[in-house]
Each structure stands twice: as structure tokens, then as C-alpha cells.
N, C-alpha and C positions, 0 to 999 in steps of 0.2 A: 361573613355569611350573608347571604339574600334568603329571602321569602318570597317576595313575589314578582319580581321583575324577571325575565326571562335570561337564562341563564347562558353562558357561552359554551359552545361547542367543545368536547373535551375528548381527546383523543384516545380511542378504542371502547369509549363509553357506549354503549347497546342503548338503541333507541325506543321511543315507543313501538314503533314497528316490530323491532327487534322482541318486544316484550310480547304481544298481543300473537308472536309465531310461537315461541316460547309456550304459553300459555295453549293451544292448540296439539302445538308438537307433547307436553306430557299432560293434557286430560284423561288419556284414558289410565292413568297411572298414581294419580294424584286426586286426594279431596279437594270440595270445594268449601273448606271449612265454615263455620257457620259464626252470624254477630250476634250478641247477644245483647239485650238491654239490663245494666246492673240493678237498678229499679224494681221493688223494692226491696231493702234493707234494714237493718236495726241498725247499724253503724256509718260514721260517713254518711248519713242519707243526701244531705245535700251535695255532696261528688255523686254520689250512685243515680241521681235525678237526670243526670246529664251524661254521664258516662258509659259508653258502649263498648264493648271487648270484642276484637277478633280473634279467634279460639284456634293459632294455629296449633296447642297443645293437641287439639285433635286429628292433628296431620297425621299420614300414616310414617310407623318409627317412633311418632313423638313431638314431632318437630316442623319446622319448618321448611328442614335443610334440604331432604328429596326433593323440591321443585330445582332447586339448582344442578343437585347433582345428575338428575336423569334430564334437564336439558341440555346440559354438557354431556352424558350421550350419544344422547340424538342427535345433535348440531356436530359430531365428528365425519367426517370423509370416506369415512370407513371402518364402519363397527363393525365388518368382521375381521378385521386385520387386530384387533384389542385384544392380548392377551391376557389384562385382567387389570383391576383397577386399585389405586394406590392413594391414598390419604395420610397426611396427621391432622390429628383433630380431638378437642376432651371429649369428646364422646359424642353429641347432635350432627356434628358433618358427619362422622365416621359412619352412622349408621345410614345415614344418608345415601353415603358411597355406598355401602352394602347390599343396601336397596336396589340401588341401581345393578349395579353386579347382580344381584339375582334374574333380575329383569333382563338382562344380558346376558345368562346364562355362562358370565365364565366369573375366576375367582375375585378375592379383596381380599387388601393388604391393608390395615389400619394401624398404623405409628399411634403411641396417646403416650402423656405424659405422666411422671409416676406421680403426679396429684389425680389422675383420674379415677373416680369411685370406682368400690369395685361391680357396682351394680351397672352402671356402663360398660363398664370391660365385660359381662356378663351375656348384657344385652347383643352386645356387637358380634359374641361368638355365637347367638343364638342366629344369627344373622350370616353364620358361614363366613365370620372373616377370620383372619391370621390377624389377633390383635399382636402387637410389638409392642412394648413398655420401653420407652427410649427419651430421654430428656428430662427438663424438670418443669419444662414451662412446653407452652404449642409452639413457641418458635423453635426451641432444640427438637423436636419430634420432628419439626418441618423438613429439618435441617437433611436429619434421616431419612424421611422419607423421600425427597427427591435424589438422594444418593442412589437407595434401591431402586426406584424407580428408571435412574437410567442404567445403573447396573443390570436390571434383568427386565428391561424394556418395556417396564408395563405403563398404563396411561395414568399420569398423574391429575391430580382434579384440586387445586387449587380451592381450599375451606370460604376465601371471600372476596380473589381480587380478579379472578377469571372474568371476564365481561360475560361469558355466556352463564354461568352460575350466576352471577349478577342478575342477568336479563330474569333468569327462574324465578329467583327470592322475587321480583320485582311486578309476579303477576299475584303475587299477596296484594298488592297496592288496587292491581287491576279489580280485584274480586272488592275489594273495600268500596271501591266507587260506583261497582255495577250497584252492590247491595246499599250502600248508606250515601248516595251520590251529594246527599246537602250535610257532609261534615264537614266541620269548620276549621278541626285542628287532626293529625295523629301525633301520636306519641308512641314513638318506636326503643326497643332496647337496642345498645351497640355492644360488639366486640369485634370484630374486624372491620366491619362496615357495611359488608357488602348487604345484609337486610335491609339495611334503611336506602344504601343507593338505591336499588332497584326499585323500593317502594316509592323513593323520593322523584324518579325521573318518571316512573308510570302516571303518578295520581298526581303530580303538579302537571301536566302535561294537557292530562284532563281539566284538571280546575289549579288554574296559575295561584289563585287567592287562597290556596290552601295554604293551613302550616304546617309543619314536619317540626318535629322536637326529639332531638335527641339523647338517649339516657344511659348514661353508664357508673360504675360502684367506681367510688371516691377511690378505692384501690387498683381499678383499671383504668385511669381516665386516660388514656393512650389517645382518642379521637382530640378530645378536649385540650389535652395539655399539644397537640401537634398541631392545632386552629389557632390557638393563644401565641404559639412561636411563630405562628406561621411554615413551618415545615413538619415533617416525620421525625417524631420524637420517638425513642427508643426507650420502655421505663427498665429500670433496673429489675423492678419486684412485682409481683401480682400480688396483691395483698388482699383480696377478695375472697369471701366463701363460693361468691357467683361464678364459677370456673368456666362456666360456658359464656364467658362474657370476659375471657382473662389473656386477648391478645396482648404482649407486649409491642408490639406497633402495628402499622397498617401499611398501604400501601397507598403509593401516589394514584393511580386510579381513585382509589375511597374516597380520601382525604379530598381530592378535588372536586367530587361529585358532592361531599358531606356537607363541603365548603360554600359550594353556591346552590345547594337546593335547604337548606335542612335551616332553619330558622334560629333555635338557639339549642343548646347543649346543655345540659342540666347534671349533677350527680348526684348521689341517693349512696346510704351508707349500708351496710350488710341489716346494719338491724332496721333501717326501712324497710327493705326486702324483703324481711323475712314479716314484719307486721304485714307486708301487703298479700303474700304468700297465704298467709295464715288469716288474714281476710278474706281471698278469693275461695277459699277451702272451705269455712268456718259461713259465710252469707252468701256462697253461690255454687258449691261444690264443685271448685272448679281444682285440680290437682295441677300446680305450677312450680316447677323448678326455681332455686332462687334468680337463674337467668332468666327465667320467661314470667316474674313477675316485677322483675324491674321496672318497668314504662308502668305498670300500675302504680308501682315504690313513687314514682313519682308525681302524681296524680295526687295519690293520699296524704303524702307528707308534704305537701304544698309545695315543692320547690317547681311544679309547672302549677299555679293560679290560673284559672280559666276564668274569662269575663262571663258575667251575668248572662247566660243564653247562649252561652258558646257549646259548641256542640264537640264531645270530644271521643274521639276512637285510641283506646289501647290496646295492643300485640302482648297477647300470654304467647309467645313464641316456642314455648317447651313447656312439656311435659313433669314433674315427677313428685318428688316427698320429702326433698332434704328441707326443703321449706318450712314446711308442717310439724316436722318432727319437734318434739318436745322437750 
């Protein structure tokens, strides 16, 4: 992996250009969530001095995932030829997708896996989709879902290797560097990838001397253990509470983009998670899924160390309470 040399061209990877149309194409659809400075605290004081959060748990859905999915949308040929849109996903794409669909004005079909809470599955019908329970993990859902997808012609949307879902997630990065343009490091949570590509090609783009750190549960390291072999590893198990962070592999898009923008790779254990969870709740009320307090997990439990003065931005990327729960 590199940090800061300039990275080589990577075939179907969405550019900044790509990202800044992107970014335009769904504003009038999307927040422009807000940073927060952690500052101050009764815990941790010394990370919280330095430590700033971008709050896409405020995104509309929950999440982060509608920037991708409604500029995959917009960026089609012909949205009115879409007969209605199709996902699997644990639950943050799938609403995503739904979103979009609404905005669209025709139906969603959401695959999820039968680890998916049932308070997502909940969420998603609240959202006018056909949730499906199909598989045990997001690859067998996927699996389903592009079956139906071409069985009854509806528009599939890819949860993280699509380059235009890509380009979306990747104006989170753009919105970091309007608002906090002298940070020095992010730290992003993974599960498929496509969050931190995007993030990674917008905001090193703009300031090359960034670093990108990537975070994922000691029971997903699907990114990690596919950088260490050098190819797409395939894990056998998800072994995580973190489910929205529980791809069993990625795709060569990610993996290449992961590969030369993202500086190093970090893991964090379910019970870091849930201590950073239960911190961001507890000294900042901030309500974080245990996927969307991962990149904080990591922060706190030291396994990213920030230099004296380093200035560091973490992604609560979701929403919810499995965290907190007691």
C-alpha cells in the first residue's frame, strides 16, 4: 500500500471529476452531514483533544449508503426505462437502495441475510421494500439477488464495487476536506470497500499528504487478509457482531484502489467496538452501530496511534443501538 505518492491509474475507477459530478448530481437528496470536535470529555481526553468525527450516522436512512445508491440512479441512461431496483445487503445498502427507489418513484427488492437484525428488516419495509431473507452471509444474498434481478429485469446496484456507487460514497471524503481542509490523517471503517475507495481517491486527490487508515473486526478482515496475500481472499466465516462490516470478500476494483491509496489497515475486536460505541453514546450522544463505530474502535484502543499534533478525522458511518445495548 502507498500514502502518498501518486497512485496509478486503475481501470473503471471514477475520478475526482467523476466524484465532484456525483456530488452535485445528488445534493438535492442528500445531507451534508456535519464534523464534530470530540473535545471535551471525561474519558480518553487525550484522543478526544485531537479527534474529530464525521457524523454520516446523520445521513438520511442512517447511513452513508444513499450517496452511492442515488448516484447510481442518476448516472443511468435511462431512468425511465427502470422497472425497479434490486440489492442484497445487511441492512445500510438496502435502505439506501430503498431510498433511491422512492425518489424514483418505482419499487425495491432487498435480499438480506438471515443474520440480519430484525430491526433492519423492519426498517427496510418501512422504506416500501420486498425484504427477501435468503442466504447466511451478503455474499449468498448477492448471489440471489442478481439471479432475480435478471429473471425479472429490474436494475441491480451493486452494495460496494460499482464505480458510480463508488464515486457517491467518495463525496463523504469531498465534504471532509471542504469542512476540515488541514486534517492530517482519516480513519475509515471497511466492509466491502467501496467507502474508503471513494473517500480515498477524493480527499488524497486534494491533499496527496493525507493518510487514509483503514479498519475492519478481527472477524472480517476480508480487506486485510486480501492485501497480506496479495489477491481476493475469500474468508470462510464472518465472525463479527459488526454485520454491516461482514463482507466475505471484495472485489478487484476495491482491493486495488485500497491497495494504493489507503496507508495501513488496522483490526479492532467486537469488544473494542462496542467500548467505542458505548463511548461515543455515553460522552457525546452520538447513537453508532457497532459498524459505524469501528474507525473510532480504532482510535481508542490504540491500534491507530496518532503523532503528537496530528490531526485525526473519524467516520461514525451508521446509525443505531446494538452498540449501547447493555
Amino acid at each position: 500500500m502507498t500514502s502518498d505518492a501518486q497512485s496509478p491509474s486503475i481501470q473503471g475507477a471514477p475520478t475526482l471529476d467523476d466524484i465532484r459530478c456525483a456530488a452535485e448530481r445528488i445534493s438535492p437528496y442528500v445531507r451534508h452531514t456535519p464534523m464534530i470536535a470530540c473535545a471535551p470529555v471525561r474519558s480518553h481526553r487525550e484522543i478526544g483533544a485531537s479527534l474529530t468525527l464525521k457524523l454520516e450516522c446523520l445521513q438520511v436512512v442512517g447511513s452513508f449508503k444513499p450517496r452511492g445508491a442515488i448516484n447510481k440512479l442518476f448516472s443511468l441512461p435511462d431512468r425511465s426505462a427502470v422497472r425497479g431496483l434490486i440489492t442484497a445487503s445487511g441492512g445500510n445498502h438496502g435502505l439506501g437502495v430503498a431510498y433511491a427507489a422512492t425518489v424514483a418513484n418505482v419499487p425495491s427488492t432487498i435480499y438480506v441475510p438471515t443474520t440480519t437484525p430484525p430491526a433492519k428488516i423492519e426498517k427496510l419495509k418501512r422504506w416500501n421494500a420486498e425484504v427477501i431473507v435468503a442466504g447466511d452471509s451478503w455474499d449468498e444474498s448477492n448471489r440471489f439477488a442478481l439471479e432475480a434481478a435478471e429473471r425479472n429485469r429490474l436494475t441491480y446496484v451493486h452494495a460496494f464495487a460499482d464505480p458510480m456507487v463508488i464515486a457517491g460514497q467518495g463525496t463523504v471524503g469531498l465534504e471532509i476536506m471542504e469542512d476540515s481542509p488541514a486534517v492530517d490523517t482519516l480513519v475509515v471503517a471497511i466492509g466491502g470497500g467501496g467507502l474508503i475507495a471513494g473517500i480515498a481517491i477524493a480527499a488524497k486527490a486534494i491533499n496527496p499528504a493525507l493518510r487514509i487508515i483503514g479498519v475492519e473486526p478481527t472477524g472480517a478482515a476480508t480487506l486485510h487478509d486480501s492485501i497480506k496475500t496479495g489477491r481476493i481472499v475469500t474468508l470462510d466465516l464472518i465472525k463479527t457482531a459488526a454485520l454491516t462490516l461482514g463482507a466475505r470478500a471484495t472485489e478487484q476494483i476495491n482491493l486495488d484502489l485500497i491497495r494504493h491509496h489507503v496507508a495501513e489497515l488496522v483490526l479492532v475486536s467486537d469488544d473494542e467496538i462496542r467500548e467505542a460505541a458505548r463511548w461515543l453514546w455515553f460522552e457525546l450522544g452520538v447513537a453508532a452501530e457497532l459498524g459505524g463505530a469501528a474507525a473510532v474502535a480504532a482510535v481508542i484502543a490504540g491500534k491507530y496511534r496518532a503523532a503528537q499534533g496530528e490531526r485525526v478525522c473519524a467516520l461514525v458511518c451508521g446509525a443505531g443501538t446494538d452498540g449501547i445495548q447493555l
